[in-house]
N, C-alpha and C positions, 0 to 999 in steps of 0.2 A: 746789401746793395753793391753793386760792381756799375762804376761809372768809367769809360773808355775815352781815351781822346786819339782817336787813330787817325794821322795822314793817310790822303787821297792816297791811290797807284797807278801808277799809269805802266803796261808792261807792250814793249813793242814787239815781240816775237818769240815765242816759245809754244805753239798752241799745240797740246794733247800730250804738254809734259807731264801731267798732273794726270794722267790714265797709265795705270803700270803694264798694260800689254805694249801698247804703244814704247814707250820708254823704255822697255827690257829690251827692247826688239829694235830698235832705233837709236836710242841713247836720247838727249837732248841738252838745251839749254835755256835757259831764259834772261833777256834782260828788260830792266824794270827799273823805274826810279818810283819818288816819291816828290808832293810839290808842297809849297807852303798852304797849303788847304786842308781842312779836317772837319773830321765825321765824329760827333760826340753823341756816345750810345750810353742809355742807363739802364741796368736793370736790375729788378728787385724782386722777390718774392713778396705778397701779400697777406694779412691774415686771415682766416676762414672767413670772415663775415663781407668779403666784398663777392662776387660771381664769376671771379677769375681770380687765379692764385699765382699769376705771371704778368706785367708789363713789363713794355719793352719800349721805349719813348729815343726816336728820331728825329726823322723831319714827320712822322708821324707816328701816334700812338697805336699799337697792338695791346689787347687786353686777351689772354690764351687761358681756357677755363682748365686743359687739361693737354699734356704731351706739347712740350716745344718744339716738336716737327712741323707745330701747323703756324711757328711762326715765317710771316713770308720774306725774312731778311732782306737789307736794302740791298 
C-alpha cells in the first residue's frame, strides 16, 4: 500500500516547459509554490478474488481491473 500526502501547487508561469521541443528550443522557467492544503492519495494492490486488482481512493474511488493507464488521475 503506498499512502501520499502531497500539497496543492499552484505554478504562475512556465507553460510548455515540460515539452522538450519547446524547451531545447526556447529554454524556460517556472515559478511555483505550494499552500497549506493537501491531496491524500492511497494506493494498493488487491488480491485476485476481488474484479479489479488496483484502487486508487481520492476525493473518489477508481477500482482498474487491468493497465493503470486507465486511471483518470485527479
Amino acid at each position: 500500500m503506498i499512502i501520499t500526502k502531497t500539497p496543492f501547487r499552484m505554478s504562475f508561469f512556465g507553460g510548455g516547459t515540460d515539452m522538450e521541443n519547446f524547451f531545447r528550443e526556447n529554454g524556460g522557467a517556472v515559478l511555483s509554490t505550494t499552500f497549506d492544503k493537501y491531496c491524500y492519495v492511497n494506493v494498493r494492490h488487491l488480491p485476485r478474488f476481488f474484479d479489479y486488482s488496483t484502487e486508487l481512493a481520492y476525493s473518489k474511488t477508481e477500482r482498474v481491473t487491468s493497465g493503470l493507464l486507465k486511471i483518470c488521475y485527479p
